[in-house]
C-alpha positions as CSV (number, residue, x, y, z in Angstrom):
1,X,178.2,-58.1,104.3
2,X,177.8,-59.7,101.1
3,X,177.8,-57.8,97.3
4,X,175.5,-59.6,96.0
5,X,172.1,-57.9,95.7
6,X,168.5,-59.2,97.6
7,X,166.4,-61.3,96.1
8,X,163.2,-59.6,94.7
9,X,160.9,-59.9,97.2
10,X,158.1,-62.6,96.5
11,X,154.4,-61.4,97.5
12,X,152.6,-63.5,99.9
13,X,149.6,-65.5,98.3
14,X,146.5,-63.9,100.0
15,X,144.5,-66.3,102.0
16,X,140.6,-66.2,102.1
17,X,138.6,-67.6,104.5
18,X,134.9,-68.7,103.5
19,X,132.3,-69.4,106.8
20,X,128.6,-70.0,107.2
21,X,127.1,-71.9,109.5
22,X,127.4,-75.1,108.2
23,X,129.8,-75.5,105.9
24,X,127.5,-77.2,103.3
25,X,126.4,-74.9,101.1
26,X,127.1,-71.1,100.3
27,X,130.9,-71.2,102.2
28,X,131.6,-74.0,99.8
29,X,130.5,-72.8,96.6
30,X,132.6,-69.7,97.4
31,X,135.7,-71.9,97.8
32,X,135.1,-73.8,95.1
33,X,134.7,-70.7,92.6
34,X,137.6,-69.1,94.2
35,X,140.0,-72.0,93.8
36,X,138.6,-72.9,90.0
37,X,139.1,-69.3,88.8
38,X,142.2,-67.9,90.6
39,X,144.0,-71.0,90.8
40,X,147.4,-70.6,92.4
41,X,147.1,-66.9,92.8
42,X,145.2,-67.1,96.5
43,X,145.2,-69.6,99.4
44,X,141.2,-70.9,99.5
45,X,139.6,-72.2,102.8
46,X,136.0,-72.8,104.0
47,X,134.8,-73.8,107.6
48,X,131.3,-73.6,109.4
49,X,130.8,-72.8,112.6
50,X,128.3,-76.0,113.2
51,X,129.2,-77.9,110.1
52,X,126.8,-80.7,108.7
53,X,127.4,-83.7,107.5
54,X,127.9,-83.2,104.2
55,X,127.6,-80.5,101.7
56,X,123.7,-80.0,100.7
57,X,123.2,-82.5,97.3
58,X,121.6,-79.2,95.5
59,X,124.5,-77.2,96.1
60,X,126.8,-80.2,94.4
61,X,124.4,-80.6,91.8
62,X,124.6,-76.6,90.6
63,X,128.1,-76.5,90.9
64,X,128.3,-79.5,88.5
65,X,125.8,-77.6,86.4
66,X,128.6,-75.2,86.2
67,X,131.4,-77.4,86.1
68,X,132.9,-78.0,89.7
69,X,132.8,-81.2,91.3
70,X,132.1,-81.1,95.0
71,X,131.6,-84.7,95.8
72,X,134.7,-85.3,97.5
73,X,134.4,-82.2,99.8
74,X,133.4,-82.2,103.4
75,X,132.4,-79.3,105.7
76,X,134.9,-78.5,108.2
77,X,135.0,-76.8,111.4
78,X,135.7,-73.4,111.7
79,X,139.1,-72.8,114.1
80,X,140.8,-69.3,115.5
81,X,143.8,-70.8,114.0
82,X,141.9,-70.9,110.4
83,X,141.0,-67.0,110.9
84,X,144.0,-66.0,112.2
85,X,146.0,-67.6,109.3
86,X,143.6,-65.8,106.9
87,X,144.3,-61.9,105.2
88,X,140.3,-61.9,104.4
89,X,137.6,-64.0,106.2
90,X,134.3,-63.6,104.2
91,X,131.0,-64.8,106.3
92,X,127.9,-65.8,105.2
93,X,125.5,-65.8,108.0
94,X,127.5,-67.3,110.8
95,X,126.6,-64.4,112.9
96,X,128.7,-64.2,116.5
97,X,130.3,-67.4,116.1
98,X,133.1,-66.4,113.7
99,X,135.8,-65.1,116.0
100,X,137.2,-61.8,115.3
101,X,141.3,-61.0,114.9
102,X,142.1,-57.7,114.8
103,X,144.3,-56.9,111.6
104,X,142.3,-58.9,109.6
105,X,139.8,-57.6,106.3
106,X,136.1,-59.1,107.1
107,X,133.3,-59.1,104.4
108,X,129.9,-60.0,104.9
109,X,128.1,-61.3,102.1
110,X,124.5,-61.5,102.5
111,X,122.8,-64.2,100.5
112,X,120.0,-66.7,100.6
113,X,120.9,-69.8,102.6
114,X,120.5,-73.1,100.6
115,X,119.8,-75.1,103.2
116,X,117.0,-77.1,102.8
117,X,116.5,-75.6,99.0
118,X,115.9,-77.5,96.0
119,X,118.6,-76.9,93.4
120,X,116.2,-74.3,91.1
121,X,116.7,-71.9,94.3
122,X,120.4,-72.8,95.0
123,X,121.0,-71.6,91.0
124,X,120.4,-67.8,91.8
125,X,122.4,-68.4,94.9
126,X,125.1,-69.8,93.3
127,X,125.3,-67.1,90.4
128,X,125.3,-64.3,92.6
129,X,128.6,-66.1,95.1
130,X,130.3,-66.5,91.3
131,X,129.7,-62.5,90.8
132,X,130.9,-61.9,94.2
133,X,134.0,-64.2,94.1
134,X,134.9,-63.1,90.5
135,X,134.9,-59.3,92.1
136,X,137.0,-60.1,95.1
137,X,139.8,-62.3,92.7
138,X,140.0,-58.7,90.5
139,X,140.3,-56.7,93.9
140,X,143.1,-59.5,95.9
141,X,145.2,-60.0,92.6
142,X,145.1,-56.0,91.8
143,X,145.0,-54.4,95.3
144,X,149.1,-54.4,96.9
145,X,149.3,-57.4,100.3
146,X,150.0,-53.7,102.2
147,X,146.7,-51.8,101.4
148,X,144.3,-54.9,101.8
């Protein structure tokens, strides 16, 4: 038995989870807002349960409007491995496909899907995921890992 007294104890990064159907629009402007305004302070993924091709051009275009580049990003598939590694999965319209693990915090945000929207209808969209991201960074970064 050692003298020397513990470490402080370091608190775990929370880890969000973004998912929509197909990871080209509304899970990816979440993501992006997340990881622009908390920075290092939270773990930031997205998937889609049938993801496109490649993120919807209006949705990269009013994200550059406000300043994020998404040109190099890529919708991924959604995996029981991302959710399970995940303190708060946040879905968008994904409906049954987004596995459940118990233990886990689960938001639904409803909002307009983009798909197939021209970028004066993705702006609204987009505003109201920055109001809804800004809200969750105040409650992860505030709220102790023990009572999420």
């Amino acid at each position: 038995m050692s003298d020397q007294p513990a470490p402080p104890q370091v608190p775990a990064l929370p880890q969000v989870l973004f998912v929509c159907v197909h990871n080209a629009g509304r899970s990816q402007m979440a993501a992006a807002f997340l990881t622009h305004l908390a920075g290092d302070r939270i773990r930031v993924r997205s998937a889609g349960s049938a993801p496109a091709d490649q993120v919807n051009p209006a949705v990269v275009t009013a994200m550059a409007e406000a300043g994020i580049d998404l040109t190099g990003e890529i919708p991924k598939v959604l995996t029981a491995d991302a959710v399970a590694a995940s303190d708060v999965v946040i879905t968008m319209g994904c409906g049954d496909a987004c596995p459940v693990v118990p233990g886990k915090r689960y938001e639904d945000w409803v909002l307009d899907d983009p798909a197939g929207q021209g970028v004066e209808a993705v702006r609204p969209i987009r505003d109201a995921i920055e109001t809804r991201v800004r809200a969750l960074i105040d409650d992860l970064t505030t709220t102790p890992a023990t009572t999420r």
